[in-house]
C-alpha positions in Angstrom: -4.4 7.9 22.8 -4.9 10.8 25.3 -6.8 14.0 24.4 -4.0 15.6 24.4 -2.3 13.4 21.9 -5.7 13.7 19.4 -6.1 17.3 19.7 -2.1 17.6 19.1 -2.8 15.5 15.6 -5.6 17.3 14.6 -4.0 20.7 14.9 -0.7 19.2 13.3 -3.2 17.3 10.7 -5.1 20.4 9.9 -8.1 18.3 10.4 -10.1 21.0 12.0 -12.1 23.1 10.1 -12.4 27.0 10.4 -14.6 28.0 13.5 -14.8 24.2 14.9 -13.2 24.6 18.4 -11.0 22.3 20.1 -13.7 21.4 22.5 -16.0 20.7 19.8 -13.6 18.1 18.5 -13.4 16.7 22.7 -17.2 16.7 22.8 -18.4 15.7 19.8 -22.1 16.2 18.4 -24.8 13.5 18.4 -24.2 12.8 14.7 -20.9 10.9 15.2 -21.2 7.6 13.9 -21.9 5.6 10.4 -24.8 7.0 7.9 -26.2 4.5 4.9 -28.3 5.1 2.6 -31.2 2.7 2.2 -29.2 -0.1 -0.7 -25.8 0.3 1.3 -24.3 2.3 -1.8 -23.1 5.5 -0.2 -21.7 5.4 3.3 -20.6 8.0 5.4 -18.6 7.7 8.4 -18.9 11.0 10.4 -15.8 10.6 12.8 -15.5 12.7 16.5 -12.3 14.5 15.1 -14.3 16.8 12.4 -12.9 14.2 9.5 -15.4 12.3 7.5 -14.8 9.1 5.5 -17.5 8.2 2.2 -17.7 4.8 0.9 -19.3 4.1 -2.5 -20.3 1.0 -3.4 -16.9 -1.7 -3.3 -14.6 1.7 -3.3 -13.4 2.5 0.2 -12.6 6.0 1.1 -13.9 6.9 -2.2 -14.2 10.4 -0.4 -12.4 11.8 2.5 -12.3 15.7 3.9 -13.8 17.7 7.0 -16.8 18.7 8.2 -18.6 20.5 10.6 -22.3 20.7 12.3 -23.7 23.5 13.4 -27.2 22.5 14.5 -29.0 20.2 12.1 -26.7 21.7 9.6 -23.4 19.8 8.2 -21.2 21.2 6.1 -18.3 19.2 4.3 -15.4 20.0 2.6 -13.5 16.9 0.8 -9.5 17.0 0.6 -9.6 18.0 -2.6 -11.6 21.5 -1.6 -14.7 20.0 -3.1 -18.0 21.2 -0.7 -21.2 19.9 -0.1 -23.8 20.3 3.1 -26.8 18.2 4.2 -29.4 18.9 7.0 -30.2 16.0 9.9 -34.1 16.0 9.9 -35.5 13.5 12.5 -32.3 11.4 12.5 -31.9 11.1 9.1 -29.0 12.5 6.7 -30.2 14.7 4.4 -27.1 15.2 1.5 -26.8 15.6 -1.9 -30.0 14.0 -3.2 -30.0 11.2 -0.9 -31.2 10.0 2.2 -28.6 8.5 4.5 -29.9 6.6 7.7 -28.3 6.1 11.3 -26.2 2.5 11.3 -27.0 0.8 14.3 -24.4 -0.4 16.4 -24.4 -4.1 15.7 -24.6 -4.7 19.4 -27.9 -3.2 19.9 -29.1 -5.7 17.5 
């Protein structure tokens, strides 16, 4: 899918979030990617378009909504207008209580 095409989606979508830019969601930040915590319970999937997706334990997409990093900052707002924010402290997620590490790509393994 072209840029065009995604940024097309996103606007039609509503995926972007108030004050995230379309560049933004062209160049994304250096947080894009999966975040665990340490037992695999909670896992967030920060995705290039502003969307995230939060796994909990066997439920899939337990959690779903937009977010937005400004900085170290991210805040989050869930589809259902629930919010929540989380600080990224020497490449660890910071959120909620709980401590959410960097996945590593399987192929760096």
């Amino acid at each position: 899918m072209s840029a065009k095409t995604t940024v097309a989606a996103l606007l039609i979508s509503g995926a972007l979030l108030p004050g995230v830019s379309l560049a933004q969601s062209e160049n994304p930040h250096p947080y894009v990617g999966m975040w665990v915590t340490d037992d695999g319970h909670v896992r967030h999937e920060l995705l290039a378009n502003g969307r995230y997706d939060e796994a909990r334990g066997n439920r899939e997409s337990a959690y779903q909504g937009n977010y937005r990093v400004t900085g170290n900052h991210i805040d989050y707002v869930d589809d259902t207008g629930f919010t929540a924010d989380g600080e990224f402290i020497n490449d660890v997620l910071y959120h909620g209580g709980m401590v959410l590490r960097r996945k590593s790509n399987p192929i760096d393994e």
